[in-house]
Each structure stands twice: as structure tokens, then as C-alpha cells.
C-alpha positions in Angstrom: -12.7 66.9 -22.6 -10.7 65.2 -25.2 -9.2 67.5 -28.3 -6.3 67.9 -30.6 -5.7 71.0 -29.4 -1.6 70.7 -27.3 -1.9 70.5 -23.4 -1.1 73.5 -21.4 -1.1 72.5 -17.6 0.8 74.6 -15.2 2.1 73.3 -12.1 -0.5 75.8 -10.2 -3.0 74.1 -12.6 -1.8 70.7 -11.9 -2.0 70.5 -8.6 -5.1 72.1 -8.5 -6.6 69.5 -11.0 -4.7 66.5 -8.6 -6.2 67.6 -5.4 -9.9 67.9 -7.3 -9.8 64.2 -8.9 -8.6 62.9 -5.4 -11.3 64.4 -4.1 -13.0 63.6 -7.1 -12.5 59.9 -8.8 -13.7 60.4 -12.6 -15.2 57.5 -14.0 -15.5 57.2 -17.5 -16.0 60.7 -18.3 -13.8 60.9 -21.6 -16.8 58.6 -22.8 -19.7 60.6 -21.2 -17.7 63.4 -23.7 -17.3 61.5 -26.4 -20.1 60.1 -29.5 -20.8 56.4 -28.7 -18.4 53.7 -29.9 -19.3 52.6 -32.8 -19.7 48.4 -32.1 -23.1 47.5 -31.4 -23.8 47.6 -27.3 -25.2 44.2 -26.1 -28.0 43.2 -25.9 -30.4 40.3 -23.5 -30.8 42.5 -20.2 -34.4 43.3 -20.1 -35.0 46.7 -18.0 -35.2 46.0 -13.9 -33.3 42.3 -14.9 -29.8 43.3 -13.7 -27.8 40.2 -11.3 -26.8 41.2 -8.2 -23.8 40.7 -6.1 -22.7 41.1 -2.3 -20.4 43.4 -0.4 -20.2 41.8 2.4 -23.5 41.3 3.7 -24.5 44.6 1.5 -26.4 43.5 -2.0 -26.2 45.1 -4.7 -26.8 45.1 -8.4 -23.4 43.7 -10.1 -23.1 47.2 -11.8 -24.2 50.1 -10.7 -23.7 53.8 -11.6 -21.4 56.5 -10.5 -23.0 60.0 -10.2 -19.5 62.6 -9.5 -19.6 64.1 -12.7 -23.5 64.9 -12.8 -22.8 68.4 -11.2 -19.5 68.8 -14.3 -18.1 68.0 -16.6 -13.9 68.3 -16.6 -14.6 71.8 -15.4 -15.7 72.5 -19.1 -19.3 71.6 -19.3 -22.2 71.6 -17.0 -24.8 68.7 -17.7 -28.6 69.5 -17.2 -30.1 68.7 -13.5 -32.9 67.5 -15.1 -30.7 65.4 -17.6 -29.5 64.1 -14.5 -32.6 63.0 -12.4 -33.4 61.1 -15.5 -30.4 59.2 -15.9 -30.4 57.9 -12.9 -34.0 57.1 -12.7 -33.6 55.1 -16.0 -30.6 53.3 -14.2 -33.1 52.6 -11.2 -35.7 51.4 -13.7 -33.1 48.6 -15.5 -32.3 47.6 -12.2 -29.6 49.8 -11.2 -29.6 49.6 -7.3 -26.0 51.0 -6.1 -25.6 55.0 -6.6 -22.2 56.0 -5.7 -21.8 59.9 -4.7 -19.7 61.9 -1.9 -19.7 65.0 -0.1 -16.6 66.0 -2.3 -17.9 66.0 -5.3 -19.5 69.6 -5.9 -18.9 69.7 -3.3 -22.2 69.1 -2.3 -24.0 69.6 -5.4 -23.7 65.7 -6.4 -25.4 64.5 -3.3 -28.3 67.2 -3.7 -28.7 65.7 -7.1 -29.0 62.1 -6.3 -31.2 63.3 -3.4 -33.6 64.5 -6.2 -33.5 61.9 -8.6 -34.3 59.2 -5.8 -37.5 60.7 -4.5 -39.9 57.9 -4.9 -37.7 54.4 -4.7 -35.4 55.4 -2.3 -36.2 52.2 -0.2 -35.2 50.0 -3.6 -31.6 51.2 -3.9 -28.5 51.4 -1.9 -26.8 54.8 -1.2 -23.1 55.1 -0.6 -21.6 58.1 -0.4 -18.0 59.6 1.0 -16.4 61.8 4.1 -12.6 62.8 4.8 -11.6 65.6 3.0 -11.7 69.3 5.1 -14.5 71.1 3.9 -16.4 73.7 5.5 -19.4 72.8 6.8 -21.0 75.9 7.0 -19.7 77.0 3.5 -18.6 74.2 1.5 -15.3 75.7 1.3 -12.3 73.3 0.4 -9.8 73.5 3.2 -6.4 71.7 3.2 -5.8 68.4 3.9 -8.2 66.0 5.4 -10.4 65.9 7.9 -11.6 62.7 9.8 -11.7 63.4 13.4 -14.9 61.5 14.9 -16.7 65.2 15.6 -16.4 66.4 12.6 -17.9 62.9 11.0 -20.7 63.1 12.7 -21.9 66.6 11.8 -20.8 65.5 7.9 -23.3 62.8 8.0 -26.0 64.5 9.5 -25.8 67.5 6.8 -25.2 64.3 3.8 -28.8 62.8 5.4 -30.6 66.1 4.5 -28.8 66.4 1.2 -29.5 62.5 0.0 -33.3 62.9 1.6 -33.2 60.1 3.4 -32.9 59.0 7.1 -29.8 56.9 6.7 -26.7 55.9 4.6 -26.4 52.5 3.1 -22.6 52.6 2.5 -20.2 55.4 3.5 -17.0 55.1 2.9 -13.4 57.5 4.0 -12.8 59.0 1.3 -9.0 59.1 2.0 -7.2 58.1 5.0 -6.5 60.5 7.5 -2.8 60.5 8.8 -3.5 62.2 11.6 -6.5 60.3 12.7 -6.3 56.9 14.3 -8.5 54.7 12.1 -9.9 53.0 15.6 -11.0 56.4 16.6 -12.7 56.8 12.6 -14.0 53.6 13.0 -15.6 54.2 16.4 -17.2 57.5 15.4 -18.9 55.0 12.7 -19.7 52.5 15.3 -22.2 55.4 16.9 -23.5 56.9 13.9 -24.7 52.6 13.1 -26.1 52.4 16.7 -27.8 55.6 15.9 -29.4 53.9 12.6 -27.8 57.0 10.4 -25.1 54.8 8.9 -25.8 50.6 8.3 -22.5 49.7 6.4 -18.9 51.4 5.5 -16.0 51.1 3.8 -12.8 52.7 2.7 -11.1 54.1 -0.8 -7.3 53.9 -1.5 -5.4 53.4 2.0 -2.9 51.5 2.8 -3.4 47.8 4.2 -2.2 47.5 7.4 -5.3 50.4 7.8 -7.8 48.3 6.3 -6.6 45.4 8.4 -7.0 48.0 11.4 -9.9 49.2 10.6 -11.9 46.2 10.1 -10.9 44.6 13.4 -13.0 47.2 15.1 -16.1 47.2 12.3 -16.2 45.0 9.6 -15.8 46.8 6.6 -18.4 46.3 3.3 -16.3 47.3 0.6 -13.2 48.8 -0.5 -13.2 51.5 -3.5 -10.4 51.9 -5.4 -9.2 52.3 -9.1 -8.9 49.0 -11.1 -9.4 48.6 -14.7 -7.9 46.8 -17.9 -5.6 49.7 -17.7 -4.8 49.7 -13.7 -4.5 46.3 -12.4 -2.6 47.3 -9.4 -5.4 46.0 -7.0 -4.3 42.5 -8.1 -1.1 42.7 -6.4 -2.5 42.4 -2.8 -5.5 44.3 -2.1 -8.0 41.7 -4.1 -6.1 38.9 -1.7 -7.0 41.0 1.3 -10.3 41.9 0.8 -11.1 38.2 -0.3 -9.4 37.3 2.9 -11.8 39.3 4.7 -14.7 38.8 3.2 -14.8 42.6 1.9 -16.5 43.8 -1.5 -14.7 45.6 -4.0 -16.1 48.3 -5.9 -13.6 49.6 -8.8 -13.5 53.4 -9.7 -12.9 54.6 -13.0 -13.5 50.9 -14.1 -13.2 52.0 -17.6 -10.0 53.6 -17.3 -11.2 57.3 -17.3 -12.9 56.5 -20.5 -9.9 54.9 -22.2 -11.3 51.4 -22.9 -14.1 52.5 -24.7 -12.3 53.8 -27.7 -12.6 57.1 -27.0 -9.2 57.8 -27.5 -6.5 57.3 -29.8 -3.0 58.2 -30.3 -3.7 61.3 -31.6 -5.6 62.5 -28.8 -4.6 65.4 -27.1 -6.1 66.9 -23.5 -7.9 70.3 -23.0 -6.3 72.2 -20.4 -8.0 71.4 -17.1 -8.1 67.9 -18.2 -6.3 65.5 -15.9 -5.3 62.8 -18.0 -2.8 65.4 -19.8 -0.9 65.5 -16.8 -1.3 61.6 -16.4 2.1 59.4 -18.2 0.0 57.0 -19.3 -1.8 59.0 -21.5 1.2 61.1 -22.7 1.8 60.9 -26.6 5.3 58.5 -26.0 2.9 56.0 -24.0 -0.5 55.9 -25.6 0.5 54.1 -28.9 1.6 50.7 -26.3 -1.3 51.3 -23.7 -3.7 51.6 -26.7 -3.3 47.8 -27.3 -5.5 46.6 -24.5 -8.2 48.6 -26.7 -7.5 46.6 -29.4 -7.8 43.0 -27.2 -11.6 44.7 -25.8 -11.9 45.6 -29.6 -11.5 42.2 -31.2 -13.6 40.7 -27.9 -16.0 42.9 -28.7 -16.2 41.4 -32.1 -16.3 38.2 -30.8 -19.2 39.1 -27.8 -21.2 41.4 -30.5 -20.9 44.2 -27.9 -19.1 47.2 -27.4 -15.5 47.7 -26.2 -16.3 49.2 -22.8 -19.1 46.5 -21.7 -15.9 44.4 -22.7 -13.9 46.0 -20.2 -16.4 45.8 -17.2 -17.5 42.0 -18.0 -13.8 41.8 -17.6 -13.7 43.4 -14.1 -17.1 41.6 -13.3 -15.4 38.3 -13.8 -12.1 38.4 -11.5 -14.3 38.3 -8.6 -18.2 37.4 -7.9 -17.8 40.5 -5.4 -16.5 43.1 -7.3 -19.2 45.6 -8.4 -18.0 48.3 -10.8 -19.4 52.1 -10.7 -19.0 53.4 -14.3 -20.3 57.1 -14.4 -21.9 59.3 -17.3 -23.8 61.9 -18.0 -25.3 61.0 -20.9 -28.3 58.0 -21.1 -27.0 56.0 -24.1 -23.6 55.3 -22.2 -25.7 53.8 -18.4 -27.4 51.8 -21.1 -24.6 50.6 -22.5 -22.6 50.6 -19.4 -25.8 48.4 -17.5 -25.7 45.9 -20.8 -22.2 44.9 -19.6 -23.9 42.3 -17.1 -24.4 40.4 -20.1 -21.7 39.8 -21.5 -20.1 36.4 -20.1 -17.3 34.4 -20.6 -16.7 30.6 -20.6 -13.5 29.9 -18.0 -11.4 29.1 -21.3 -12.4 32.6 -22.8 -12.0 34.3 -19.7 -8.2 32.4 -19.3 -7.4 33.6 -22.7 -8.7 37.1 -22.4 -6.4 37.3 -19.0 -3.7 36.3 -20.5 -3.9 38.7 -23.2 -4.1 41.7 -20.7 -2.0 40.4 -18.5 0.8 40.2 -21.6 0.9 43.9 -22.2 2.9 46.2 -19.8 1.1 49.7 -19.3 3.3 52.6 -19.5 3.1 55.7 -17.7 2.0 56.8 -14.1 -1.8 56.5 -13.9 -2.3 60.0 -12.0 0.0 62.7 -10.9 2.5 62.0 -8.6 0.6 64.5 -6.0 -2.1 62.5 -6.0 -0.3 59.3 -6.3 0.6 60.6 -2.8 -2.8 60.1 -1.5 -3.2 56.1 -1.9 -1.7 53.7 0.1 -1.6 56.1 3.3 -1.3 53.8 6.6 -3.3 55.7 9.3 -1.5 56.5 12.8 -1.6 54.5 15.7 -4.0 55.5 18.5 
């Protein structure tokens, strides 16, 4: 949670923190914590009249809602289960079809939640939900490192089918690549789980290329996840190219940069400890005053669009690509309503040029995690 109160992170603390928001992407909590910006949300999507997009062959509605942080709250705050359940059942009654979860985050709890909340409608929406990091099974222990090997998949999915109360997965994704599992031999133990009807589409989060290129020659991939906002546009580099090449969805996490292009925070802002972003450079107090112009652009756009600064931002994201799908979380009602208004906002291509040249013109400072977890993207996957 955002304060003024002075960051105290230890290195204990720090990589504590990095290895839980690997495990753990945190979209736009900093909002979820924060009152709601003050520029009036848009308005013109009626409830249940959301567009939807494709990944891959997988439809979806063009923004759907990410449910990691409905079990806590930056360790500081735990939101109300029921709270929860109806959150996303409001999301499901505007339309909302695409519920993102994972068997990290809880762990557990966050897929027992959704489970819940879906009782009902399950047929209407589209699960996806996350393996690869070591956790007991038995427990729900976190162990070191990763764990991908095909065996261990396979009992992960069967225990995240009882969890999710359903018979099969829509979308399941590696959560991180393995570097000691081939991705042929990942990708084969998700070949069988699909001709066992448990699993009908997957995808992966953050590795390295070559790996995605790998892994979708032995089953077409539906999606990648990673991080991409107005204040991470490292996707555009090469990974947008690939996945376009390939004919791969996109799905962004933390599309509102952890909460910063909503206006939640300013230069004075300072992090509680436990709170990631103090140990991010990006939001240190010698970068935020130049990062903090991109605000302003969704600011002034959001002037222009009457709406607020954050359904600026994921109109943004929406627009790159007519298969990208952004997965905004909350825990709080007003902020999915706000977040699901976003699929209104639209610009004309001369709008959109000028908005992307205005980005594009400011250079964000600082590293946009930890170096420890920096670590954990881009890994290539070992050779069978």
C-alpha cells in the first residue's frame, strides 16, 4: 500500500517480496488501495455489452479481470471472500468472460476463490490459470525454484480442476520457464492433459523466444502473458512481432503499471515496507518526477475522452493490437467498473498516432522490478 511513510526493505525482505511478485504478477493493486481518480470514468458500455477479441482460436472479452490479489492485499490487507465472489460476478454480469488466476497465487487460495464466485455461469466464461513454480502439493508449501517436469504437471492440474470446480481449463499457461525442463517435454505433458479434455488451450508468461518458438512447434500456443503497459513497453521490441508472427494472443499483466497510470501516485509517494514497488527504480524518488509524465499525457487524454486516466491507459494497450486482451485486477467494484468502461474508449488512427508518439517521446527511468526477479524473464528452456 502506498504512504509517505520512508521505505525500509531489507535484502532478506527484498528477495522475499521478488520471488512472491514472480510468482505473483500484481495488477493494478496501488489502485485497488487507493480512492478512485477523480476524472469521471466512461461511460456507453451497457452491462453484458463488452467486444470481444481472439487468442488464437480462444475468444475472449477484450478486457477481462485479474483475480491474484483477491486472497491480499500487498501482504497488508486481506479483502472479504464475499467482497470477492461479488466482484467477479459483477465482472461476469458486464460481460467479463476471461478470469486470470494461478496456482501461485495464495497459493491456492485465489483459485478456490474464483472456483466459488463462478458457480452458476461457469460454461459462459474462460478460465486460465498458471503451473511452474515448486510447491508442495500435499501442503502448499513454497519450495525453491521451479517445477515443470511433465509428472508433476499433471497432478498440478488435476488438484487446480477441483479447486476451479470445473472439469477442464480453458487456458493454462507456465508460469515461468523451467531451465531444467525441456519445453518439448512441457509441452508434451500438455499435449496429454488436451487429449484427456482437462486442458483445451495454453500459453506461456515471460520466457525467452527461442522457447516460445520451441514450444509452439510442438502445440500451438494461445497466448503469451507478460508485463506491458504505458510504463513497460518492452514487449514492443520483439515479442509483439513474434506472437503476431505466430498468430499468438497477448494478454498484458499489470497493464496499468502496478497502479501507476491511474494517478494513484505522485512524487511524493513513498512505499510501505513489504511493498514491491519501493524496491522497483522506476518508482524510486530520483525517477518518479520523469516517469510521472506519461500520467500527465493519460491525464490530458482523459480530458479529451471524458474518462478516467487508467481506462486511458488500457484503451491504449487495447489499440496496439486487435489481439491483445489486458487483465487489470482489483479488489474493489468501482475500479472492474471502471477498468471494464475502458472498451469504450476509442481512438481515430490520427489520435491514436499522436497519443503514440507522445509515449513513445518520454524515456522511463528505472528498472521495472528487482533485478532478482528481472532474472526470471527471458529464460530460454534447455534442449531435450
Amino acid at each position: 500500500m502506498a504512504t509517505n511513510e520512508t521505505s525500509g526493505i531489507s535484502r532478506r525482505g527484498l528477495l522475499a517480496a521478488a520471488g512472491a511478485l514472480a510468482a505473483v504478477p500484481l495488477v493494478g493493486t496501488a489502485y485497488a488501495q487507493t480512492e478512485t481518480p477523480s476524472a469521471p470514468p466512461a461511460s456507453g458500455v451497457a452491462a453484458g455489452d463488452i467486444p470481444h477479441r481472439m487468442l488464437g482460436s480462444l475468444e475472449v472479452s477484450a478486457v477481462g479481470l485479474g483475480v491474484q490479489n483477491m486472497s491480499r492485499t500487498y501482504q497488508t490487507t486481506i479483502p472479504t471472500r464475499s467482497q470477492m465472489h461479488d466482484i467477479i460476478r459483477a465482472a461476469h454480469d458486464r460481460g467479463v468472460t476471461f478470469f486470470d488466476a494461478a496456482e501461485a497465487y495464495g497459493p491456492w487460495e485465489v483459485e478456490r476463490i474464483l472456483g466459488e464466485a463462478i458457480e452458476g455461469f461457469r460454461d459462459d466464461i474462460v478460465i486460465a490459470t498458471k503451473f511452474g513454480w515448486n510447491i508442495d502439493q500435499e501442503t502448499g508449501g513454497r519450495l525453491p525454484g521451479y517445477n515443470s517436469r511433465p509428472d508433476h504437471i499433471k497432478v498440478v492440474v488435476d488438484n487446480m480442476l477441483k479447486r476451479l470446480n470445473t472439469d477442464r481449463i480453458d487456458l493454462i499457461y507456465q508460469h515461468r520457464v523451467d531451465p531444467e525442463v525441456p519445453i518439448e517435454d512441457v509441452a508434451g505433458a500438455i499435449k496429454d492433459l488436451m487429449a484427456e479434455g482437462k486442458v483445451l488451450n495454453w500459453g506461456m508468461c515471460e520466457m525467452g523466444l527461442n522457447t516460445l518458438r520451441r514450444a509452439h512447434a510442438e502445440q500451438p500456443l494461445a497466448a503469451v502473458q507478460s508485463e506491458y503497459s504505458m510504463l513497460w513497453r518492452g514487449p514492443e521490441d520483439e515479442v509483439l512481432a513474434t506472437c503476431e508472427e505466430l498468430g499468438i494472443g497477448f494478454v498484458p499483466w499489470s497493464p496499468l503499471g502496478v497502479g501507476f497510470m491511474t494517478g494513484a501516485i505522485d512524487e511524493n509517494t513513498r512505499f510501505a515496507e513489504g511493498d514491491i514497488r519501493g524496491a522497483e527504480g522506476r518508482f524510486s524518488p530520483d525517477n518518479l518526477p520523469n516517469n510521472l509524465q506519461l500520467v500527465e499525457i493519460a491525464r490530458d487524454w482523459a480530458e479529451r475522452k471524458q474518462a478516467a486516466p487508467g481506462q486511458i491507459a488500457l484503451a491504449w494497450l487495447m489499440a496496439q493490437r486487435p489481439w491483445i486482451v489486458p487483465i487489470p485486477g482489483t479488489t474493489q467494484m468501482a475500479h472492474m467498473i471502471e477498468n471494464v468502461g475502458a472498451t469504450s474508449v476509442e481512438f481515430t488512427a490520427d489520435e491514436l498516432d499522436e497519443l503514440n508518439a507522445a509515449v513513445a517521446a518520454i524515456e522511463v527511468q528505472g528498472l521495472r522490478l528487482p533485478e532478482p526477479v528481472l532474472a526470471m524473464s527471458g529464460t530460454e528452456a534447455p534442449l531435450p
